[in-house]
LOLUM-900301 format. One record per atom (N, C-alpha, C): residue number from 1; atom name; x, y, z. Coordinates in Angstrom, 2 decimals. Example, Ala and Ser with C-alpha at 12.3 -4.5 7.8 and 13.67 -1.06 7.14 Angstrom:
<nodes>
@resi = 1; name = N; X = 13.19; Y = -5.69; Z = 7.80
@resi = 1; name = CA; X = 12.30; Y = -4.50; Z = 7.80
@resi = 1; name = C; X = 13.20; Y = -3.30; Z = 7.80
@resi = 2; name = N; X = 12.85; Y = -2.25; Z = 7.08
@resi = 2; name = CA; X = 13.67; Y = -1.06; Z = 7.14
@resi = 2; name = C; X = 12.90; Y = 0.03; Z = 7.87
</nodes>
This chain:
<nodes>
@resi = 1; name = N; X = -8.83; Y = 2.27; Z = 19.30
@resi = 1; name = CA; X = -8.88; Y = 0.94; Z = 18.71
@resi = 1; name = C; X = -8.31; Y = 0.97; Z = 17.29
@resi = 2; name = N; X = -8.09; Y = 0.05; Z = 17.07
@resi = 2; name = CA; X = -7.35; Y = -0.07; Z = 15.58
@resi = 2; name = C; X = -7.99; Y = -0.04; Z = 14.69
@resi = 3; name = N; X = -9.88; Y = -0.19; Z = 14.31
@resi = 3; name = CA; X = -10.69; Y = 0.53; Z = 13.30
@resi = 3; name = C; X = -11.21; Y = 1.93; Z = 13.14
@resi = 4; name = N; X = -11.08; Y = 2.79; Z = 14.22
@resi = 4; name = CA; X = -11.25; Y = 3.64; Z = 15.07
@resi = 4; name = C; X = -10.16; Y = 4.61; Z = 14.15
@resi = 5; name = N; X = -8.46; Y = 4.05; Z = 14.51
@resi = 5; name = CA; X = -7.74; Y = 4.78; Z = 13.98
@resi = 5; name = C; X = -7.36; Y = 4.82; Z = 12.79
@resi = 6; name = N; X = -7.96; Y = 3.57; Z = 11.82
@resi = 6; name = CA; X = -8.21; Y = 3.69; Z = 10.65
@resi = 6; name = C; X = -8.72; Y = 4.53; Z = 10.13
@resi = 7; name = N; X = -10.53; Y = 4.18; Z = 10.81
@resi = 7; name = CA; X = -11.34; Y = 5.57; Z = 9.82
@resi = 7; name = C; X = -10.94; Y = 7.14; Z = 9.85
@resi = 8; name = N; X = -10.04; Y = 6.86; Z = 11.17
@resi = 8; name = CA; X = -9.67; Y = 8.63; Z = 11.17
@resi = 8; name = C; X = -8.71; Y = 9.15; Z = 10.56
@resi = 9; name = N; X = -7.87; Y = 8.54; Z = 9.34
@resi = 9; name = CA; X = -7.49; Y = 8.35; Z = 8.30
@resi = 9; name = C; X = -7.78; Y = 9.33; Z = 7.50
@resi = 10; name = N; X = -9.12; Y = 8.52; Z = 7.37
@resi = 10; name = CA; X = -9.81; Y = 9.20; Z = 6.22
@resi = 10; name = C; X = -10.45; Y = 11.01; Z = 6.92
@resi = 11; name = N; X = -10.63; Y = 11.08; Z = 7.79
@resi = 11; name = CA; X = -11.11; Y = 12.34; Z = 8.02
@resi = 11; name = C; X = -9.66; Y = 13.53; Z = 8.29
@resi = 12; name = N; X = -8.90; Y = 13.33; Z = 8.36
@resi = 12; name = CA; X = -7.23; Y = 14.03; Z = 8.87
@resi = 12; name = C; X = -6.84; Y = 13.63; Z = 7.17
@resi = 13; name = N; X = -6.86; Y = 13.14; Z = 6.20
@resi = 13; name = CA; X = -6.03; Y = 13.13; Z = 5.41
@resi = 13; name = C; X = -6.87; Y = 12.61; Z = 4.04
@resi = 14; name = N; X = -8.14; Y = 12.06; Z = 3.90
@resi = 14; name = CA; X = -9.21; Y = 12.04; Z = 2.92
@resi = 14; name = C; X = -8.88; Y = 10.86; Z = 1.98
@resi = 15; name = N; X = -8.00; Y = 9.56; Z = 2.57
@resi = 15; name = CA; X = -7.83; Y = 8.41; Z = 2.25
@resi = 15; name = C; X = -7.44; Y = 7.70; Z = 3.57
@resi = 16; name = N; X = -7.05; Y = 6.62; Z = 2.98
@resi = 16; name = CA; X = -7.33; Y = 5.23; Z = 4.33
@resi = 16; name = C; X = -7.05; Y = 3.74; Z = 3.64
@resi = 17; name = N; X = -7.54; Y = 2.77; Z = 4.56
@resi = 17; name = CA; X = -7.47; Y = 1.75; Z = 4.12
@resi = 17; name = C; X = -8.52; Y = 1.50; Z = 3.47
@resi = 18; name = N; X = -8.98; Y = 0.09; Z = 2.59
@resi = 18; name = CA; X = -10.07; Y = 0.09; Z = 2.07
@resi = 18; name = C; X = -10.35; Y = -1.41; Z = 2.43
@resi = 19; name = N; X = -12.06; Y = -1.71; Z = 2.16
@resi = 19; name = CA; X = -12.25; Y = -3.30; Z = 2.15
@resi = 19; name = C; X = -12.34; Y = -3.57; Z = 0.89
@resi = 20; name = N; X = -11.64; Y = -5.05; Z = 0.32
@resi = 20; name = CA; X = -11.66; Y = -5.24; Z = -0.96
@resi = 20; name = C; X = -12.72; Y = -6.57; Z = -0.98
@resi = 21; name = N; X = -13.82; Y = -6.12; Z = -1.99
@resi = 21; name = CA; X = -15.26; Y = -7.04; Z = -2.04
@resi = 21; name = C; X = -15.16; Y = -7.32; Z = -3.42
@resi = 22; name = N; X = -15.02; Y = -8.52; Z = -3.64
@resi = 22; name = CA; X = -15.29; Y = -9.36; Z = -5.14
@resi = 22; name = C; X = -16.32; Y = -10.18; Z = -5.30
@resi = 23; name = N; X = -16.91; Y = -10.18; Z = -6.15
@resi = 23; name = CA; X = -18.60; Y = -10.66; Z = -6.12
@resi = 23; name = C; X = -19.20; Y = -10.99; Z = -4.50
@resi = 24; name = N; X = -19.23; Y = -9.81; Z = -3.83
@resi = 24; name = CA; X = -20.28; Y = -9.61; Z = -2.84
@resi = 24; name = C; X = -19.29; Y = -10.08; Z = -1.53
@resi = 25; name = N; X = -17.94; Y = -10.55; Z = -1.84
@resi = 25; name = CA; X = -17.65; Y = -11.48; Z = -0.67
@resi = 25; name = C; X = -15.88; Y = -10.26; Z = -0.41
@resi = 26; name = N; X = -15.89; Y = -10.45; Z = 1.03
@resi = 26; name = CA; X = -14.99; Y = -9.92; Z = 1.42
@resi = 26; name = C; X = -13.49; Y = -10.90; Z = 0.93
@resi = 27; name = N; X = -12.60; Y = -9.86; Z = 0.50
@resi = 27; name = CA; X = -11.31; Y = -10.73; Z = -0.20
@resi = 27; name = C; X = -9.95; Y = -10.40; Z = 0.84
@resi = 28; name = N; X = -10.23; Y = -9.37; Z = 1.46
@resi = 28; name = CA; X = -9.07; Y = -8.93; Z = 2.35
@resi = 28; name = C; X = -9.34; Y = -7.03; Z = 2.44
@resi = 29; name = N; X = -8.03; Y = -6.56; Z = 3.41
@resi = 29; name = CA; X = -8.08; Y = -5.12; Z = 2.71
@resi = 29; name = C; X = -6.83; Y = -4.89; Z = 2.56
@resi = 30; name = N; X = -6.32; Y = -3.10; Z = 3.01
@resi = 30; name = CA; X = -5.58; Y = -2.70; Z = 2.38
@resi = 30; name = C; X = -5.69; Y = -1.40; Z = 1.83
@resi = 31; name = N; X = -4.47; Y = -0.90; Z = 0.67
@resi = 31; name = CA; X = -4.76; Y = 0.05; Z = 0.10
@resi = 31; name = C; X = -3.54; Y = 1.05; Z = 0.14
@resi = 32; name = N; X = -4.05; Y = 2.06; Z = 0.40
@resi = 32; name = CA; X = -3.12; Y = 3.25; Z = 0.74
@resi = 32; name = C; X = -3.26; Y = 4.23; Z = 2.45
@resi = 33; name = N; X = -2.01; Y = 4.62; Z = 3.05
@resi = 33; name = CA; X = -2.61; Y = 5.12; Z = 4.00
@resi = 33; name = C; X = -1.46; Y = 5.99; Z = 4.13
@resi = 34; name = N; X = -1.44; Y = 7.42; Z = 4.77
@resi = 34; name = CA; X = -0.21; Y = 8.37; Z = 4.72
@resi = 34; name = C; X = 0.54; Y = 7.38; Z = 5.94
@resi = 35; name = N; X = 1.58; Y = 7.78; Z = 5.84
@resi = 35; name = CA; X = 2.56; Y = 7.52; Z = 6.80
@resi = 35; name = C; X = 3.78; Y = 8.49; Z = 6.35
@resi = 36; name = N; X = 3.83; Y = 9.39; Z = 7.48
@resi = 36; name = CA; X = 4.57; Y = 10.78; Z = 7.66
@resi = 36; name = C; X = 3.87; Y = 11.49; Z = 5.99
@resi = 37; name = N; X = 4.87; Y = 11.87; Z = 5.50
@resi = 37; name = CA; X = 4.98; Y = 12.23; Z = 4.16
@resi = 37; name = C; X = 4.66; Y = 11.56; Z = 2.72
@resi = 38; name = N; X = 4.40; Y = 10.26; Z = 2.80
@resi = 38; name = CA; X = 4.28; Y = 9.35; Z = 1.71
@resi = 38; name = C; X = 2.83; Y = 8.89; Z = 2.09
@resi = 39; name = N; X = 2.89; Y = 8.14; Z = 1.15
@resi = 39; name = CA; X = 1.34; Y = 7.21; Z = 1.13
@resi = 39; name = C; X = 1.60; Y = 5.34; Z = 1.02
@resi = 40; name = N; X = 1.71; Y = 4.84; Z = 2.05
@resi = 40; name = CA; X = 2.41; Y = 3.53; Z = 2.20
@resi = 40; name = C; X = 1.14; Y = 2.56; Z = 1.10
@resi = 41; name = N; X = 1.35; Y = 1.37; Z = 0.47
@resi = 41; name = CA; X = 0.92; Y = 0.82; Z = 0.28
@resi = 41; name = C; X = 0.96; Y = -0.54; Z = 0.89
@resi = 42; name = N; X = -0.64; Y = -1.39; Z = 1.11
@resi = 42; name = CA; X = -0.47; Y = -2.53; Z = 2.03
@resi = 42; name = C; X = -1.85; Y = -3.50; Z = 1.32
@resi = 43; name = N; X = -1.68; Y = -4.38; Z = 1.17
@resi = 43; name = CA; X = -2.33; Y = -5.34; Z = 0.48
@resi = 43; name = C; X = -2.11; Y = -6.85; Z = 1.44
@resi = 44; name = N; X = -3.34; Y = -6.92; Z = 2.22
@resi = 44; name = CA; X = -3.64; Y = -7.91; Z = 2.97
@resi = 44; name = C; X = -4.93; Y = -9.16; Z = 2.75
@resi = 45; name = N; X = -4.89; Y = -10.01; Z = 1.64
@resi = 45; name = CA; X = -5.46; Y = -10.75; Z = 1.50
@resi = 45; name = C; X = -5.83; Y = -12.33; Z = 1.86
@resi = 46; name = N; X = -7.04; Y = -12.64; Z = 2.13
@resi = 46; name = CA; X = -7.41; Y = -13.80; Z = 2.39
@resi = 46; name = C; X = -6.65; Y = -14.92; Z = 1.59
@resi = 47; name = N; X = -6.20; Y = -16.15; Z = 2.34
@resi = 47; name = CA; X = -5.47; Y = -17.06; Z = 1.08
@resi = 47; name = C; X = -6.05; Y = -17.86; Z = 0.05
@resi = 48; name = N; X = -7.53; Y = -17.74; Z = 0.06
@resi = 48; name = CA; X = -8.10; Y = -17.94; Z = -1.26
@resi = 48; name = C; X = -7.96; Y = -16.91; Z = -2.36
@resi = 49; name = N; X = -7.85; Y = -15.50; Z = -1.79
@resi = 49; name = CA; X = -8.10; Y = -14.24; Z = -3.04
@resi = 49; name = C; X = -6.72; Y = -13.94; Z = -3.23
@resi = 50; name = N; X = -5.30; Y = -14.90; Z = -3.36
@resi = 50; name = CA; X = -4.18; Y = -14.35; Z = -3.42
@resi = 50; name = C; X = -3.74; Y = -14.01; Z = -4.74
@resi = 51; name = N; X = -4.71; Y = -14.94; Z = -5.26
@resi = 51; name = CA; X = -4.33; Y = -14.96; Z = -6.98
@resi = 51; name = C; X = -4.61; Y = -13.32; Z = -7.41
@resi = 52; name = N; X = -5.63; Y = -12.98; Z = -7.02
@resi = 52; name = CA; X = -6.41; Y = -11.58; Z = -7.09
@resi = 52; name = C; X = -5.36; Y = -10.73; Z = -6.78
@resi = 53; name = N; X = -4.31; Y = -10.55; Z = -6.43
@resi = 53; name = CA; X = -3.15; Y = -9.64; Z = -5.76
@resi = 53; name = C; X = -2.59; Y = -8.45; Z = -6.83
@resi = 54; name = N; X = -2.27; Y = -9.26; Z = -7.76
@resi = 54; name = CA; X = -2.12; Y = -8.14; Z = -8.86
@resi = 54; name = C; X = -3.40; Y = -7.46; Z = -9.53
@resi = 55; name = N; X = -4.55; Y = -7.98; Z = -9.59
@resi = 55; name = CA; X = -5.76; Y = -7.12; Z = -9.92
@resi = 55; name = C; X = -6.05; Y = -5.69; Z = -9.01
@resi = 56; name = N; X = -5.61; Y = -6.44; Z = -8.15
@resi = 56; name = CA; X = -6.33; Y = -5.30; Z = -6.59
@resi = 56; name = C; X = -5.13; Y = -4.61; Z = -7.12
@resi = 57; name = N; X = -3.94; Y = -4.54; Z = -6.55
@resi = 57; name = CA; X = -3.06; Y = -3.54; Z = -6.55
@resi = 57; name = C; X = -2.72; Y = -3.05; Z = -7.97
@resi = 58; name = N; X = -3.44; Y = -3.16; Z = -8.98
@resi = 58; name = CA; X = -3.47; Y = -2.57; Z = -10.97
@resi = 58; name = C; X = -4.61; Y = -1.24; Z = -9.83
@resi = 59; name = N; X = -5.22; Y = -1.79; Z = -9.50
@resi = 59; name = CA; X = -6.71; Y = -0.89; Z = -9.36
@resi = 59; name = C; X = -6.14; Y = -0.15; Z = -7.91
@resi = 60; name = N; X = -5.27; Y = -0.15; Z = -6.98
@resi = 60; name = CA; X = -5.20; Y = 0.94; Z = -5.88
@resi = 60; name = C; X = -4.05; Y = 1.76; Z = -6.80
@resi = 61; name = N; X = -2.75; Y = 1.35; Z = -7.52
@resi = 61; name = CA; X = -2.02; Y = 2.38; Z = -8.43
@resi = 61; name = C; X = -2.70; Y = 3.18; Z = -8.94
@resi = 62; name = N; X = -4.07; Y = 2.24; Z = -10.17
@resi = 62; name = CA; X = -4.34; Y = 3.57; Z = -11.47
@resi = 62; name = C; X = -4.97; Y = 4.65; Z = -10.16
@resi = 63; name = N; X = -5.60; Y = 4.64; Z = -9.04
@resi = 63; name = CA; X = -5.94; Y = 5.30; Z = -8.25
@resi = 63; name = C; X = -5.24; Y = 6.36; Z = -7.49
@resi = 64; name = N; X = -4.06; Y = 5.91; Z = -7.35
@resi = 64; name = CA; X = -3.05; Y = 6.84; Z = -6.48
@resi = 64; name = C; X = -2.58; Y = 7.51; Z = -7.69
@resi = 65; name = N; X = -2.07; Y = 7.08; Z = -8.94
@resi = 65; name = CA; X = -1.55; Y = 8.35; Z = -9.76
@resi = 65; name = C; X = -2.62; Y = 8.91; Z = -10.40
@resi = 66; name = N; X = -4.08; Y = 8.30; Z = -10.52
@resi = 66; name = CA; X = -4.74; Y = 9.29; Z = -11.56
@resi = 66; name = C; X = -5.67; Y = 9.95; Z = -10.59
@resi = 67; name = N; X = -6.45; Y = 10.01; Z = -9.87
@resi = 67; name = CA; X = -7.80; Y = 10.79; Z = -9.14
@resi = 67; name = C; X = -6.96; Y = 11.22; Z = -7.80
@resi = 68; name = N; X = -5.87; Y = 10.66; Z = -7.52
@resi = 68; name = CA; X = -5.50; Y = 10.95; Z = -6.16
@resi = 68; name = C; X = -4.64; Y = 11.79; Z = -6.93
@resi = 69; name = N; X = -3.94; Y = 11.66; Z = -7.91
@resi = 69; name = CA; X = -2.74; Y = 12.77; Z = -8.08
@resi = 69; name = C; X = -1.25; Y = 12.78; Z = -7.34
@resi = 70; name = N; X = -1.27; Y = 11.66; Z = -6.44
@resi = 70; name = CA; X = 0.13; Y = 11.29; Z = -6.01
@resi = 70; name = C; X = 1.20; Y = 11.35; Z = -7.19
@resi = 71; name = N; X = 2.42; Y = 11.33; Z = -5.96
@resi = 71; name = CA; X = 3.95; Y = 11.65; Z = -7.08
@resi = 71; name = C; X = 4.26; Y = 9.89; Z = -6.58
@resi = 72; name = N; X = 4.22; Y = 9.61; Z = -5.43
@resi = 72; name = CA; X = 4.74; Y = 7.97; Z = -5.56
@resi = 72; name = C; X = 4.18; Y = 7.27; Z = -4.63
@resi = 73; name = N; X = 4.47; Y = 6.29; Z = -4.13
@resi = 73; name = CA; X = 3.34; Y = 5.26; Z = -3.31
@resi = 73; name = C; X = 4.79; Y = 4.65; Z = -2.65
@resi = 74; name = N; X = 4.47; Y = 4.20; Z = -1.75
@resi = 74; name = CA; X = 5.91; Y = 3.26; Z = -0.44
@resi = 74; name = C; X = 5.36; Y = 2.32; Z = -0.06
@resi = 75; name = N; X = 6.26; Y = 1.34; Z = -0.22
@resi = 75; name = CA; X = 6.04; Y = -0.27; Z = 0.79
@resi = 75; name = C; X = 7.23; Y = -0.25; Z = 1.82
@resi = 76; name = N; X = 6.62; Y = -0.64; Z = 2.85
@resi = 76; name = CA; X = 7.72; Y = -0.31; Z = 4.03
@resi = 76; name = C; X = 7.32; Y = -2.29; Z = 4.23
@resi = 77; name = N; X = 8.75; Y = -2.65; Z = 4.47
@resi = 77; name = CA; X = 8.84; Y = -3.96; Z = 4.30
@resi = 77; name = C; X = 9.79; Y = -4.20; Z = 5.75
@resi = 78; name = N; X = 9.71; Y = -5.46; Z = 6.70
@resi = 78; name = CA; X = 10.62; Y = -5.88; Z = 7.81
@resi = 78; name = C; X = 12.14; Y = -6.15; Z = 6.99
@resi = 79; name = N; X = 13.22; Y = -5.71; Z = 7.66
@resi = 79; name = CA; X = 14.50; Y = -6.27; Z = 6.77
@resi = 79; name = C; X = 14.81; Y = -7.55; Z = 6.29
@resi = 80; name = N; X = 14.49; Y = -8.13; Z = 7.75
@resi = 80; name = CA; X = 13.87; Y = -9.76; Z = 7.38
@resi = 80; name = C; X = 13.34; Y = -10.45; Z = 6.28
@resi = 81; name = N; X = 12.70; Y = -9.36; Z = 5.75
@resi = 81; name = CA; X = 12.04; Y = -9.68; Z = 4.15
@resi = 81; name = C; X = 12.68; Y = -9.99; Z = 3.01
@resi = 82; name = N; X = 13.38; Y = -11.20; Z = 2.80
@resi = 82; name = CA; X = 14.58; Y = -11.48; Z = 1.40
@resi = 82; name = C; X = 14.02; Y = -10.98; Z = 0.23
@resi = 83; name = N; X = 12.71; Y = -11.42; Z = -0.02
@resi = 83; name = CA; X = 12.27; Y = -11.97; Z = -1.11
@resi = 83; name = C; X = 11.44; Y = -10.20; Z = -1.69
@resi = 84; name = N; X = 12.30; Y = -9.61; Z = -2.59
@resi = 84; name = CA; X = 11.53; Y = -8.22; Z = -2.99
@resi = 84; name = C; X = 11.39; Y = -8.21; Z = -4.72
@resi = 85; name = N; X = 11.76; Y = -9.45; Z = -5.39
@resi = 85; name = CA; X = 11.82; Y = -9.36; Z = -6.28
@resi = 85; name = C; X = 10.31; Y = -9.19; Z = -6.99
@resi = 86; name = N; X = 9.22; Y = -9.33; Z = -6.56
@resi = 86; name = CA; X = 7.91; Y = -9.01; Z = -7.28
@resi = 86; name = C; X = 7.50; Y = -7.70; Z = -6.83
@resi = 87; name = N; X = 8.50; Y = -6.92; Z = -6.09
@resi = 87; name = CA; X = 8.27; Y = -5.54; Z = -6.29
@resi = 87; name = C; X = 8.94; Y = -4.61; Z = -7.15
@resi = 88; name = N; X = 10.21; Y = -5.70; Z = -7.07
@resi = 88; name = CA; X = 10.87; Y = -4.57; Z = -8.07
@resi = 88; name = C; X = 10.63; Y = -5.17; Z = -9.87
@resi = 89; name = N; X = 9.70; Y = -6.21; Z = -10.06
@resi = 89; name = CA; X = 8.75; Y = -6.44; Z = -11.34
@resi = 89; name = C; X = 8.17; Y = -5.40; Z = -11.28
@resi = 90; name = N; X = 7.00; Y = -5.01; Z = -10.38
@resi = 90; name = CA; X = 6.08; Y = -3.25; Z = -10.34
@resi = 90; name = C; X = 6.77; Y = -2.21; Z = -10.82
@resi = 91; name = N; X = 8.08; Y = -2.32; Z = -10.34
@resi = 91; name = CA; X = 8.91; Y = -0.91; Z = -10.51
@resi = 91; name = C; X = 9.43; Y = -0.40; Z = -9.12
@resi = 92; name = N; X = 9.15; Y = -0.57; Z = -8.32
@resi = 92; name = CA; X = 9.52; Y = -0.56; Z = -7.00
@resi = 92; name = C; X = 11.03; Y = -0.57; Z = -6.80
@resi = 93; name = N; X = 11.69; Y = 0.91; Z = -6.13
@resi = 93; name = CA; X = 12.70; Y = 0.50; Z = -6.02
@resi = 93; name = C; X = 13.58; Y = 0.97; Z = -4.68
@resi = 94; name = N; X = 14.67; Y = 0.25; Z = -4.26
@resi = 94; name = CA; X = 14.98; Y = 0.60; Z = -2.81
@resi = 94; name = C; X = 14.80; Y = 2.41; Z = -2.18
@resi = 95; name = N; X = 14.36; Y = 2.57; Z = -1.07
@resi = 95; name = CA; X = 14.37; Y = 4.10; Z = -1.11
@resi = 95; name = C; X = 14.96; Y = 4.46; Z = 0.90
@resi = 96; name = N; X = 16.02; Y = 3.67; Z = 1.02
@resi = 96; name = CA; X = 16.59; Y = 3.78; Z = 2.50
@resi = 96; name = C; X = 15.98; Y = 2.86; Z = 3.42
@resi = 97; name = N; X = 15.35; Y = 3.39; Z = 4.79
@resi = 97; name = CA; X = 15.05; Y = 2.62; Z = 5.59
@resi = 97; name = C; X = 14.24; Y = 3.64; Z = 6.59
@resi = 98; name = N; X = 13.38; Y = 3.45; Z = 7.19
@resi = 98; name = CA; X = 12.61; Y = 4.19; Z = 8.42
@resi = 98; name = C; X = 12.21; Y = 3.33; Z = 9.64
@resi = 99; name = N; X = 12.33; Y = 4.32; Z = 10.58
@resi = 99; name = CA; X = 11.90; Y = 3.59; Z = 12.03
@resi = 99; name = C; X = 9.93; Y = 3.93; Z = 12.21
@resi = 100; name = N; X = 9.21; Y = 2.81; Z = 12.77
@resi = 100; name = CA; X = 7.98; Y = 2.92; Z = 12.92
@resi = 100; name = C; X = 7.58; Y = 2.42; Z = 13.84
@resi = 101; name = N; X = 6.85; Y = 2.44; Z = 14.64
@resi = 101; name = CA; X = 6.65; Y = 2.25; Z = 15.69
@resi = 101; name = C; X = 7.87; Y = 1.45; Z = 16.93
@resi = 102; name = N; X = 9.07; Y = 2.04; Z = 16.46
@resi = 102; name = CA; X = 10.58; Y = 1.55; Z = 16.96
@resi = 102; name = C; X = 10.92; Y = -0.04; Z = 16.42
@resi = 103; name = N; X = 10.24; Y = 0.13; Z = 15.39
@resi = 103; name = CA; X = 11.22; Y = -1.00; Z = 14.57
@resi = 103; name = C; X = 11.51; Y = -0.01; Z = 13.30
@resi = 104; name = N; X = 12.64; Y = -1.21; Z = 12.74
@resi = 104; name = CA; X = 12.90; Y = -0.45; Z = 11.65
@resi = 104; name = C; X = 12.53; Y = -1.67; Z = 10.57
@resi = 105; name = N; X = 12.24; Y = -0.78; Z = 9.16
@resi = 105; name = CA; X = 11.69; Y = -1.17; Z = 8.01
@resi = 105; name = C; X = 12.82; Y = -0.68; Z = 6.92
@resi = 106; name = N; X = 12.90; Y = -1.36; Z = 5.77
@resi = 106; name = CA; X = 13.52; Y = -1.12; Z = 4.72
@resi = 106; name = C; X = 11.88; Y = -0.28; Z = 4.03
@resi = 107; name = N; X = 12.44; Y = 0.72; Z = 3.41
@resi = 107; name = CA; X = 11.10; Y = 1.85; Z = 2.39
@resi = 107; name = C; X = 12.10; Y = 1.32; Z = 0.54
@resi = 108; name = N; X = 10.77; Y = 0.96; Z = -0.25
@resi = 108; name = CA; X = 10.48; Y = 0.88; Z = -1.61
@resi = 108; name = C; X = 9.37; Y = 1.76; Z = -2.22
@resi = 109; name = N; X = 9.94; Y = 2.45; Z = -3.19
@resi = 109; name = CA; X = 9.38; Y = 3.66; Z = -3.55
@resi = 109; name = C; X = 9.23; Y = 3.32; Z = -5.33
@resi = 110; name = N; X = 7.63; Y = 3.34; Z = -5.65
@resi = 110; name = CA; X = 7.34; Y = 3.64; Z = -6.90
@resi = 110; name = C; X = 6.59; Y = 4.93; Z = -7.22
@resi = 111; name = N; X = 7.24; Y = 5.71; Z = -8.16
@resi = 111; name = CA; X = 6.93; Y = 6.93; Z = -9.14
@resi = 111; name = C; X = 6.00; Y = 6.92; Z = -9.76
@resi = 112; name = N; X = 5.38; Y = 7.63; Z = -9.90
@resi = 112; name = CA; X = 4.01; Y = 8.10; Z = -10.74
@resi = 112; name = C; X = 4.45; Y = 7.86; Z = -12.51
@resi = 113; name = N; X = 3.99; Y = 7.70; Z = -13.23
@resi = 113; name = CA; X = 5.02; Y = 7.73; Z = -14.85
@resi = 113; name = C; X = 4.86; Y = 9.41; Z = -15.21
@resi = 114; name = N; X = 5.84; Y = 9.32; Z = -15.70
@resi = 114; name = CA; X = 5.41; Y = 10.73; Z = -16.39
@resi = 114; name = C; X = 4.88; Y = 11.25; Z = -17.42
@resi = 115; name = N; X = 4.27; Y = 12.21; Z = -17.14
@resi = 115; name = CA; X = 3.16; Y = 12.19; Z = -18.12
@resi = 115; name = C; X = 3.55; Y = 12.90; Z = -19.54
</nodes>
């Protein structure tokens, strides 16, 4: 099942998706999850908590470069997808293309800063 293969995520690789709870109430999830070699990022929110979008994802980054120790984080996006310009505001920047479950995705790749 598809929560099933979530949590096992976390036991094969010691991250996963997460639920995002703002004063007590579920807002969406998301997060980080490996995919092959990288750590994809995915931010799926309710359309009341959209405003919240950049809070949540300030707080899964400082996470992936500081306690997780990652080198970069990936958004795998449909090609279909015109509109990338509020990723490449983040820093996000083109990094090829990959096949996933036999579609293919355009990959955007942000760097850790250096320290």
């Amino acid at each position: 099942s598809f929560i099933a293969g979530k949590e096992a995520l976390w036991t094969e690789h010691g991250y996963g998706p997460w639920a995002f709870i703002v004063d007590d109430h579920f807002v969406g999830w998301g997060g980080l999850q490996p995919e092959e070699d990288d750590a994809d990022l995915a931010l799926v929110l309710h359309p009341k908590s959209w405003g919240m979008g950049k809070a949540i994802y300030d707080k899964v980054i400082e996470r992936a470069f500081g306690e997780m120790g990652l080198e970069s984080v990936t958004v795998l996006l449909p090609p279909t997808r015109v509109r990338v310009r509020g990723l490449q505001r983040l820093g996000f920047e083109p990094d090829g293309e990959v096949e996933y479950l036999g579609e293919r995705f355009l990959r955007y790749r942000l760097h850790a800063p250096s320290k």
